[in-house]
C-alpha positions, 0 to 999 in steps of 0.5 A, a space after each residue: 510507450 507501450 501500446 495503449 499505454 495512453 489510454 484512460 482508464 475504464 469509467 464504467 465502473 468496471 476499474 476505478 483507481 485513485 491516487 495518494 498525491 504522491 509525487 511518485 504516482 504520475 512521474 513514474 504511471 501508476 495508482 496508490 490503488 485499482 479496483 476491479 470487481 471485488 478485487 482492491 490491490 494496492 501499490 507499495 506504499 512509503 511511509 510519507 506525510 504530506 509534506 514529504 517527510 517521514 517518521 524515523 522509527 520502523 514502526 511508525 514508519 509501518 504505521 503510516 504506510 498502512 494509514 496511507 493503505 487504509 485510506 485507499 481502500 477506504 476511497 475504493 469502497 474496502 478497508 484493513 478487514 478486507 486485506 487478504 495479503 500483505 508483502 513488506 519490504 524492509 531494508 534490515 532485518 532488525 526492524 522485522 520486529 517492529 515492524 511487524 508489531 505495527 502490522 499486527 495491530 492494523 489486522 488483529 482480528 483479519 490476520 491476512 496472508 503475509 510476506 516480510 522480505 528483506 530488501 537491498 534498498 528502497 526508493 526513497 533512502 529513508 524508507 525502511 519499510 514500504 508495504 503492498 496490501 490486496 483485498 477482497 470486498 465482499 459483493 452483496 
């Protein structure tokens, strides 16, 4: 393990993370999302439900991926109108377009800087999409 690997996160206030309950989360060290100051970044994010399952269309697998991103940002005190950038990663070309379609209706209106790439494969092998999102909360 890397140095300082072990330690707990900050409880300052200064870096809050929180998880999605995914089984993924503790096995492998990570957090659903981290805030730190104005700055939200969430961790790619499959499209599963609670239960372990997920939708077998590419948009609604979209759909829930950003479910899953929204709540995030919603317990990190942000939401989708503060996402300034995405990256998708889709496992076909093909679902380019539907994918797309679910992510232009999460941000009509923010319109955030994007990247949609095309990937070998992802981790669970019925994922065909899995989606980052980073945002920016405006401090008053």
């Amino acid at each position: 393990m890397p140095e300082g690997a072990e330690r707990e996160a900050p409880v300052d206030g200064a870096r809050r993370a929180v998880s999605s309950g995914s089984p993924y989360e503790p096995a492998i060290g990570f957090s659903r999302a981290v805030r730190v100051g104005d700055r939200v970044v969430v961790s790619g994010t499959g499209p599963v439900w609670p239960d372990g399952s997920c939708p077998d269309d590419a948009r609604e697998q979209a759909g829930r991926c950003l479910e899953i991103i929204a709540t995030a940002l919603a317990e990190l005190g942000a939401s989708l109108a503060d996402v300034v950038r995405t990256r998708m990663y889709l496992t076909a070309a093909t679902d380019a377009e539907a994918v797309g379609l679910a992510h232009g209706a999460a941000f009509t209106g923010v319109r955030p800087a994007a990247t949609m790439v095309v990937v070998a494969a992802l981790l669970d092998p019925r994922w065909r999409v899995e989606i980052e999102a980073e945002a920016v909360v405006a401090v008053h």
